[in-house]
C-alpha positions as CSV (number, residue, x, y, z in Angstrom):
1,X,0.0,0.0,0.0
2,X,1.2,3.7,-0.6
3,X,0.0,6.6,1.3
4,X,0.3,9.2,-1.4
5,X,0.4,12.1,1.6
6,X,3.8,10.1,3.0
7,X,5.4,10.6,-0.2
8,X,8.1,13.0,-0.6
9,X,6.9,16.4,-2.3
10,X,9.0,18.4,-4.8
11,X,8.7,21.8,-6.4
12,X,9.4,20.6,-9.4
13,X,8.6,24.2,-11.5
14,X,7.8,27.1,-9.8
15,X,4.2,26.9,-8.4
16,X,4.1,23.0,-9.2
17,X,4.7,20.1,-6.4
18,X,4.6,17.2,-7.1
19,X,4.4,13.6,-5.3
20,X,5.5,11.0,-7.4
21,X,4.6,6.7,-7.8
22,X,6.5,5.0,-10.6
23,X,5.7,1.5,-11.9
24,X,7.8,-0.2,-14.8
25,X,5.8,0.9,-17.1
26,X,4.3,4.4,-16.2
27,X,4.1,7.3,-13.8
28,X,1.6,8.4,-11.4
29,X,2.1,12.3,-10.5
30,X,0.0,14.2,-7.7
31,X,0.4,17.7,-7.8
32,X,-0.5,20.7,-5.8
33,X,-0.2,24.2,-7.8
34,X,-0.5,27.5,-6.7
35,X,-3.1,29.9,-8.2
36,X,-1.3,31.5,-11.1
37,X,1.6,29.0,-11.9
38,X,2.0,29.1,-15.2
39,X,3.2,25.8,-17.3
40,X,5.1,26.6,-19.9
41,X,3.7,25.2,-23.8
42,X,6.2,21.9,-24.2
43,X,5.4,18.8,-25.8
44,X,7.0,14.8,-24.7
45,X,7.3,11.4,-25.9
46,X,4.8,10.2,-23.0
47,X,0.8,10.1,-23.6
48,X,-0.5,11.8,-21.0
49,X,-3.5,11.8,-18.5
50,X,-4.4,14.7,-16.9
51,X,-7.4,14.7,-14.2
52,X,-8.0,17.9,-12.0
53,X,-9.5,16.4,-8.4
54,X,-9.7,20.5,-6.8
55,X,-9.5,23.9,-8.6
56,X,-9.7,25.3,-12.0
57,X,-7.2,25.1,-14.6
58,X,-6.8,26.4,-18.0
59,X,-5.1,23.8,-20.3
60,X,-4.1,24.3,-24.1
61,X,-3.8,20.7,-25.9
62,X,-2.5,22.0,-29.6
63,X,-4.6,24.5,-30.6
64,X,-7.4,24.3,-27.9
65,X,-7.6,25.8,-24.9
66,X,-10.4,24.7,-22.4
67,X,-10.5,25.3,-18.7
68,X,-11.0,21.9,-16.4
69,X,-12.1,21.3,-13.1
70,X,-13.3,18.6,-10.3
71,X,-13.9,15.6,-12.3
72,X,-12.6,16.6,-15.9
73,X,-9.5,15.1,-18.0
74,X,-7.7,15.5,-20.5
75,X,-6.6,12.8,-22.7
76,X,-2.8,14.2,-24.4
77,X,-1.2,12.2,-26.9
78,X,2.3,12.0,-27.5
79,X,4.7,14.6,-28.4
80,X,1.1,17.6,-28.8
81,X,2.4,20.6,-27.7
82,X,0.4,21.2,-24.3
83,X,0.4,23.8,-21.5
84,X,-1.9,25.7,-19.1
85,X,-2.1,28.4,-16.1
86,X,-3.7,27.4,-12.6
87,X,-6.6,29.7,-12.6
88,X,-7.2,28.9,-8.5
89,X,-5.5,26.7,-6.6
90,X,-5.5,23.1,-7.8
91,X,-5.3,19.6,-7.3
92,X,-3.7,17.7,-10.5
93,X,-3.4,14.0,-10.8
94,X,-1.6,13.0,-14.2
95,X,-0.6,9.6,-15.7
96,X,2.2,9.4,-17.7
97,X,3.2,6.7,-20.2
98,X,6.1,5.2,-20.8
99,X,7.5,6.1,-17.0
100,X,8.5,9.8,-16.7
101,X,12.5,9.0,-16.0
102,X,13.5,13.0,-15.8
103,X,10.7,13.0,-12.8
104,X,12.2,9.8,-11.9
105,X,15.4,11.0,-11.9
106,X,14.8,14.5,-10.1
107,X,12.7,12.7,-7.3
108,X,15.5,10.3,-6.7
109,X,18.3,12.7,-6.2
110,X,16.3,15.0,-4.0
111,X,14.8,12.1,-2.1
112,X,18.4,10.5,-1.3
């Protein structure tokens, strides 16, 4: 069992922490961001999940820009340019597959 609150938290982009599970094959991220925390447009090889549990948050998926909130997800294919601001505080759960290894990586060094 894994008690996602237990799990170390790391500010991982300004405005953006992040709790992190990885599996062999994908990566689970909880994140807490602060109202206004922008997320710079990028784009990655992993398809992407993205689920706001608390807040509202403005996401632009290619071209389209919607705003999400409790109960609403995004489904991000690979390499789509994607980004978004945190319009209130939020609560964002993504899945990432194949496993995020730069998270991997940043969680392991902080964490040890």
């Amino acid at each position: 069992m894994i008690e996602i609150d237990t799990l170390p938290q790391n500010e991982i982009k300004e405005g953006f922490k992040a709790r992190f599970v990885h599996t062999e094959n994908l990566t689970l991220g909880y994140w807490d961001v602060e109202e206004g925390a922008i997320l710079p447009m990028h784009a990655h090889f992993h398809e992407q999940i993205t689920q706001v549990l608390e807040g509202k948050f403005e996401l632009t998926i290619g071209e389209e820009t919607k705003v999400y909130e409790k109960g609403q997800l995004a489904v991000i294919p690979p390499n789509v340019m994607h980004g978004g601001k945190a319009l209130t505080k939020c609560k964002i759960f993504d899945i990432f597959c194949p496993v995020r290894e730069d998270y991997w990586k940043n969680h392991f060094k902080q964490k040890h």
